[in-house]
C-alpha positions in Angstrom: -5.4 2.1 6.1 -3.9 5.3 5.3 -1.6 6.3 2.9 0.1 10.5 3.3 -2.8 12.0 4.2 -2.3 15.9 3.8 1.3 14.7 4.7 2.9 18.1 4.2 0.9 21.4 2.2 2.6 22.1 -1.0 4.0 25.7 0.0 6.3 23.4 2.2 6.7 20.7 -0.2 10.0 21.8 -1.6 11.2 22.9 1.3 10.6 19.4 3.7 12.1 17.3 0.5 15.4 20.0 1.4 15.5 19.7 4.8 15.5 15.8 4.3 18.4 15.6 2.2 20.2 17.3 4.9 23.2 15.5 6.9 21.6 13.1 9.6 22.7 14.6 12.7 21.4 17.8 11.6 18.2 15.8 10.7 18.1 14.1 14.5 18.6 17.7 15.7 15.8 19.0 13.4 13.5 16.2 15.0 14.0 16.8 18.4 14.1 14.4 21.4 14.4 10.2 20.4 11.1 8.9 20.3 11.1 5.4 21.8 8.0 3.1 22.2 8.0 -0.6 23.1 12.3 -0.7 22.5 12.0 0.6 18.7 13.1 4.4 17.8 11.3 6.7 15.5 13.5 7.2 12.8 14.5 10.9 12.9 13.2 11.3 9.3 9.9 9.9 10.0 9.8 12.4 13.2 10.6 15.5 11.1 8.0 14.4 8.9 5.6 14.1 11.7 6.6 17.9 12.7 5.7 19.4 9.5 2.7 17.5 9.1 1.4 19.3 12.4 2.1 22.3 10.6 -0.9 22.0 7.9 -3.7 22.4 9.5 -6.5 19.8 10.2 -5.8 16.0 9.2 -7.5 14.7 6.5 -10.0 12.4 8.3 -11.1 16.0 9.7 -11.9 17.0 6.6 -15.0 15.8 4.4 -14.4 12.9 2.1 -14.4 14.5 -0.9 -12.1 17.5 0.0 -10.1 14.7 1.9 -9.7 12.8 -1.7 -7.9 16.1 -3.1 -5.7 16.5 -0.2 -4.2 13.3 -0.4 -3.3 13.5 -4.2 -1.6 16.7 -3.7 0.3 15.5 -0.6 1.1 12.3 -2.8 2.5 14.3 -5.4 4.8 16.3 -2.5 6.1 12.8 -1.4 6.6 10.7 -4.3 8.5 13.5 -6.4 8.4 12.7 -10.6 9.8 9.4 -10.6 11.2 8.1 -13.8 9.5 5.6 -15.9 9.6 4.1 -19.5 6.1 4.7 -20.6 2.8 5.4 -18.7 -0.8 4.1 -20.6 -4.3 4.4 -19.2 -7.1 1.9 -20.3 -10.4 0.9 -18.8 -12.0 -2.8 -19.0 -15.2 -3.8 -18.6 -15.7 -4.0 -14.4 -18.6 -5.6 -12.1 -20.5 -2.6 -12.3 -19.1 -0.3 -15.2 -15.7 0.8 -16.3 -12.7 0.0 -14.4 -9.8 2.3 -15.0 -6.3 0.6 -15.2 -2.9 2.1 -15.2 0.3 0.3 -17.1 4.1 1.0 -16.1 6.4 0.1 -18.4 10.4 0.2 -17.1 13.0 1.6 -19.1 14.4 -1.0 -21.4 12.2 -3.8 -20.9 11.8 -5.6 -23.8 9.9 -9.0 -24.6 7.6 -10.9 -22.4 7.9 -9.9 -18.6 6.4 -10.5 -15.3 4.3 -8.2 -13.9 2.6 -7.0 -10.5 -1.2 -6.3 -10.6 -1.5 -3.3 -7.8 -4.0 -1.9 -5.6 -3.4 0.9 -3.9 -4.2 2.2 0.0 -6.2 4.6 1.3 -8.7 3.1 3.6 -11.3 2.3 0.5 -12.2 5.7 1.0 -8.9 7.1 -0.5 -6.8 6.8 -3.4 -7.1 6.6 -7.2 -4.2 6.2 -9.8 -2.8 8.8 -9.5 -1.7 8.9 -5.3 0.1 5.9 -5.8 1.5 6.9 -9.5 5.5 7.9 -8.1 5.4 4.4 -5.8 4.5 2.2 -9.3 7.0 4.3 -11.0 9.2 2.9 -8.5 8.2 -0.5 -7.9 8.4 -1.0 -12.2 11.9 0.4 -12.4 13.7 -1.1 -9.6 11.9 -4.6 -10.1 11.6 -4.1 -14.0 8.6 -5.5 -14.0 5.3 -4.4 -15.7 2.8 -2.2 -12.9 -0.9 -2.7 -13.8 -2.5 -0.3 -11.4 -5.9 -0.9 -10.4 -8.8 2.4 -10.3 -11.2 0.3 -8.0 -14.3 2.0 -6.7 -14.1 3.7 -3.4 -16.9 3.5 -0.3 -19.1 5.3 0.7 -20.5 5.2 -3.1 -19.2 1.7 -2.9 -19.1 0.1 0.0 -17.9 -3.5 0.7 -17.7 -5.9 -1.3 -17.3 -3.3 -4.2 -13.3 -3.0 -3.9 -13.1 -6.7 -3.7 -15.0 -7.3 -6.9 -13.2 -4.8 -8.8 -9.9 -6.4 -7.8 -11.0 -9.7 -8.7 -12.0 -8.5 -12.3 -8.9 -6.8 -12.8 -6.8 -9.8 -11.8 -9.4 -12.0 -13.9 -8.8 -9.7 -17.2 -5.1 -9.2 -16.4 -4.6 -13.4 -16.4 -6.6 -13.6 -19.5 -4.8 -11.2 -21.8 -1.3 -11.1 -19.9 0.0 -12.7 -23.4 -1.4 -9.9 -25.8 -0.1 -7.1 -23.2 3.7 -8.6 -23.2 2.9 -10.5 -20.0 4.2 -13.7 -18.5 1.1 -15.5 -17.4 3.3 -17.5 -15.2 4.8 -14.4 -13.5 2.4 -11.9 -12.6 2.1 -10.9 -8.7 -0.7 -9.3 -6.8 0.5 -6.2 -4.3 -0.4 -3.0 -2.5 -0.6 -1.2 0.7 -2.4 -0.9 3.8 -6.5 -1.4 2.3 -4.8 -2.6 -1.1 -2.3 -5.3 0.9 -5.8 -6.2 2.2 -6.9 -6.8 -1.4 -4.1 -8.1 -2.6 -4.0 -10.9 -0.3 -8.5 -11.3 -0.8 -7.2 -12.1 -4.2 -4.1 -14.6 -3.5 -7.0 -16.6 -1.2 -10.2 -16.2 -3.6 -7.8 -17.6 -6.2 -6.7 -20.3 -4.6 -10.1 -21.3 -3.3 -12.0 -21.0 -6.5 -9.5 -23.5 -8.4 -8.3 -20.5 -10.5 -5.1 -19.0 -12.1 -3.2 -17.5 -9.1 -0.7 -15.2 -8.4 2.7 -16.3 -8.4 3.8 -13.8 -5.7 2.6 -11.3 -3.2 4.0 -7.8 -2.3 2.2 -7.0 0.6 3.0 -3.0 2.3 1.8 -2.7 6.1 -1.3 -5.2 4.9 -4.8 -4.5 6.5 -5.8 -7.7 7.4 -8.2 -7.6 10.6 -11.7 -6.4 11.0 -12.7 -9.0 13.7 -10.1 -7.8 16.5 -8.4 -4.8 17.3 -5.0 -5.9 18.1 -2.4 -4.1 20.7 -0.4 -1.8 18.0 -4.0 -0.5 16.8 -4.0 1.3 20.3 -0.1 1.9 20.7 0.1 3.5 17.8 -3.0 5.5 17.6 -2.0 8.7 17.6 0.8 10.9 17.0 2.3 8.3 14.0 -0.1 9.3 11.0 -2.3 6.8 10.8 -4.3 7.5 13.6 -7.9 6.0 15.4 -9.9 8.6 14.0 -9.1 7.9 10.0 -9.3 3.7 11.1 -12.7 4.8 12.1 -13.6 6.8 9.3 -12.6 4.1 6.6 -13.8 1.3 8.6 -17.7 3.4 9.6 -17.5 3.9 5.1 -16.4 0.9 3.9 -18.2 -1.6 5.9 -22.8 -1.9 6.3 -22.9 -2.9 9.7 -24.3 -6.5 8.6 -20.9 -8.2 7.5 -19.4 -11.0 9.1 -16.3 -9.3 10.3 -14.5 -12.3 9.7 -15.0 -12.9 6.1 -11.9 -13.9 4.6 -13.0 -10.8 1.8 -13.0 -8.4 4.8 -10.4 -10.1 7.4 -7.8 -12.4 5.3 -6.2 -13.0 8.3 -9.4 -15.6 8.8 -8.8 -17.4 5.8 -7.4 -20.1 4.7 -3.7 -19.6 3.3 -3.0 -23.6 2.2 -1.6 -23.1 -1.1 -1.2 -19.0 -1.2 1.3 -17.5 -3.2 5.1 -17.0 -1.5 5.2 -13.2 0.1 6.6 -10.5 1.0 5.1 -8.9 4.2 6.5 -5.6 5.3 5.3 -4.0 8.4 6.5 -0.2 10.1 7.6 -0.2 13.4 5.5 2.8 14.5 2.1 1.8 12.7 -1.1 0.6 14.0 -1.2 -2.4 11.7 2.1 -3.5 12.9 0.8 -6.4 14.9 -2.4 -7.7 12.3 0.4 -7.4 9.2 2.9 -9.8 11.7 0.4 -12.2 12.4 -0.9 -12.7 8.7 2.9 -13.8 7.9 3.1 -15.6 10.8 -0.2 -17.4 9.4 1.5 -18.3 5.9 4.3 -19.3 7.6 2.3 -21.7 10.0 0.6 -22.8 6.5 4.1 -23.7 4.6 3.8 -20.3 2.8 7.4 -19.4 1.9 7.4 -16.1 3.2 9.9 -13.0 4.2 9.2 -11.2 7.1 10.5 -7.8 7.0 9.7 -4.8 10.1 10.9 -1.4 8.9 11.6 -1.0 12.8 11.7 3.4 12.8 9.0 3.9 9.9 5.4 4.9 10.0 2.6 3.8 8.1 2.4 5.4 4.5 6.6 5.5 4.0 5.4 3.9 0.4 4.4 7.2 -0.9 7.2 8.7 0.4 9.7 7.7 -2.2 10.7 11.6 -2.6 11.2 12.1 0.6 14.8 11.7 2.3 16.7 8.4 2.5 15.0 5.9 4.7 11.5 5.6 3.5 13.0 5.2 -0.3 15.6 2.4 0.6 13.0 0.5 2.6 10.6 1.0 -0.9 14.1 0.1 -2.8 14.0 -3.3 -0.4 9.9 -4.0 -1.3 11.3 -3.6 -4.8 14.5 -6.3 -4.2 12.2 -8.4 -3.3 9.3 -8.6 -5.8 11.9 -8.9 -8.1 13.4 -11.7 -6.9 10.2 -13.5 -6.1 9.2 -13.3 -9.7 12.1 -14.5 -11.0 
């Protein structure tokens, strides 16, 4: 439910994004020992990564929430470089409860009507604004050349469940309603996001659906949060020493959530809804992340429903590779493959 938190302090930002472009085996050698749990191997970047990180000082979940907000952009920024883009245009709509700040990525010569992916982005619902995830939709736009509509929702404690959800709805309800006016193709416009915003994204694909309404036409769905009934066996495999650790899972889940929800309401757990008629997806999960196993059984869950879906483990990677699309080979091409595929699906 993480996404780079203080991933790297930006005294050593230049310097990691160096030592990653360095030849592999002097990367593996950099790393240290393989790391090997349950058959898969760390990737060597990923384990570099993981050494500096303990570098920096106390995690961000150590940190208070606030303080822990500003961390996370600035180690964003460190991993996600200035990516190219066409043009960049902030707006805010009328939300639920106020103004809801959306962000537009328009490609490099894209021209005409277009599809387009509505994001939300990760962070727990604790973490995260437009501007963490601003080099990933750069990304995502330019490889896919598609339109990015980036989604500001409101973050707990201030607003705790079902705040996020409502704000995604309401951006998904206004993006449908003027997609032709903003150069959209209503037909075409995909829902996506990582970790707390794969959670959203696929709330929306199922609240859609359910409510008889315009629904997306594809879902891009990063390391999906999408269980807060059960803890399954990554969530403790995985709980420490791979960057998403118990203690921020904790954090988020203690801010985001009352204590008088129904754990398994479809808006909290889509992995106990009902996925009969759900867009086709995408589903990537990281070998070494604690929501390996809940991200594995939502697709196996479309699948079991018809859903056409791809299945994709990123077998060496960590949780919040998204954000690291500045950051050495592996985490990029595996972004450059999310990409691939929202492209084709929207096709």
């Amino acid at each position: 439910m993480a996404l780079v938190p203080q991933l790297i302090g930006a005294a050593r930002g230049a310097a990691a994004r160096s030592l990653l472009q360095l030849p592999s085996p002097v990367i593996a050698r950099l790393a240290g020992a393989p790391v090997v749990v349950d058959g898969r191997t760390l990737d060597p970047e990923m384990q570099l990564v993981l050494r500096l990180q303990r570098l920096d000082g106390p995690a961000v979940e150590e940190l208070s929430i606030r303080r822990g907000r500003r961390a996370i952009v600035a180690s964003s920024r460190v991993a996600g470089g200035n990516q190219p883009i066409g043009a960049v245009t902030d707006r805010t709509i009328d939300g639920p409860a106020g103004p809801l700040g959306l962000r537009f990525y328009t490609p490099r010569g894209l021209s005409g009507r277009s599809p387009a992916l509505l994001f939300l982005h990760g962070g727990g619902w604790i973490y995260g604004d437009l501007e963490s995830h601003d080099a990933l939709c750069r990304v995502l736009a330019e490889e896919a050349q598609v339109r990015v509509v980036a989604v500001d929702y409101r973050l707990a404690p201030e607003a705790p469940f079902p705040a996020a959800v409502e704000d995604a709805l309401a951006a998904w309800d206004w993006l449908v309603t003027h997609a032709a006016g903003l150069g959209i193709d209503p037909s075409r416009i995909a829902v996506g996001g990582d970790s707390a915003g794969g959670n959203l994204a696929a709330v929306i694909a199922q609240q859609t659906v359910a409510a008889g309404a315009a629904s997306p036409a594809f879902q891009l769905l990063i390391y999906p949060a999408t269980d807060f009934a059960e803890k399954a066996p990554s969530r403790h495999t995985y709980a420490e020493g791979f960057f998403l650790t118990r203690a921020f899972m904790d954090l988020a889940e203690d801010n985001y959530l009352t204590g008088a929800e129904d754990r398994t309401d479809p808006r909290l757990s889509p992995l106990h809804g009902d996925v009969a008629g759900v867009a086709p997806a995408y589903v990537v999960t990281a070998g070494f992340d604690p929501l390996l196993d809940e991200g594995a059984a939502y697709a196996d869950k479309l699948l079991d429903a018809g859903v056409r879906v791809e299945q994709v483990c990123e077998p060496g990677l960590i949780h919040g590779f998204a954000n690291m699309v500045a950051m050495g080979k592996v985490a990029p091409n595996a972004v450059r493959r999310a990409a691939a595929a929202l492209q084709r699906g929207l096709t």
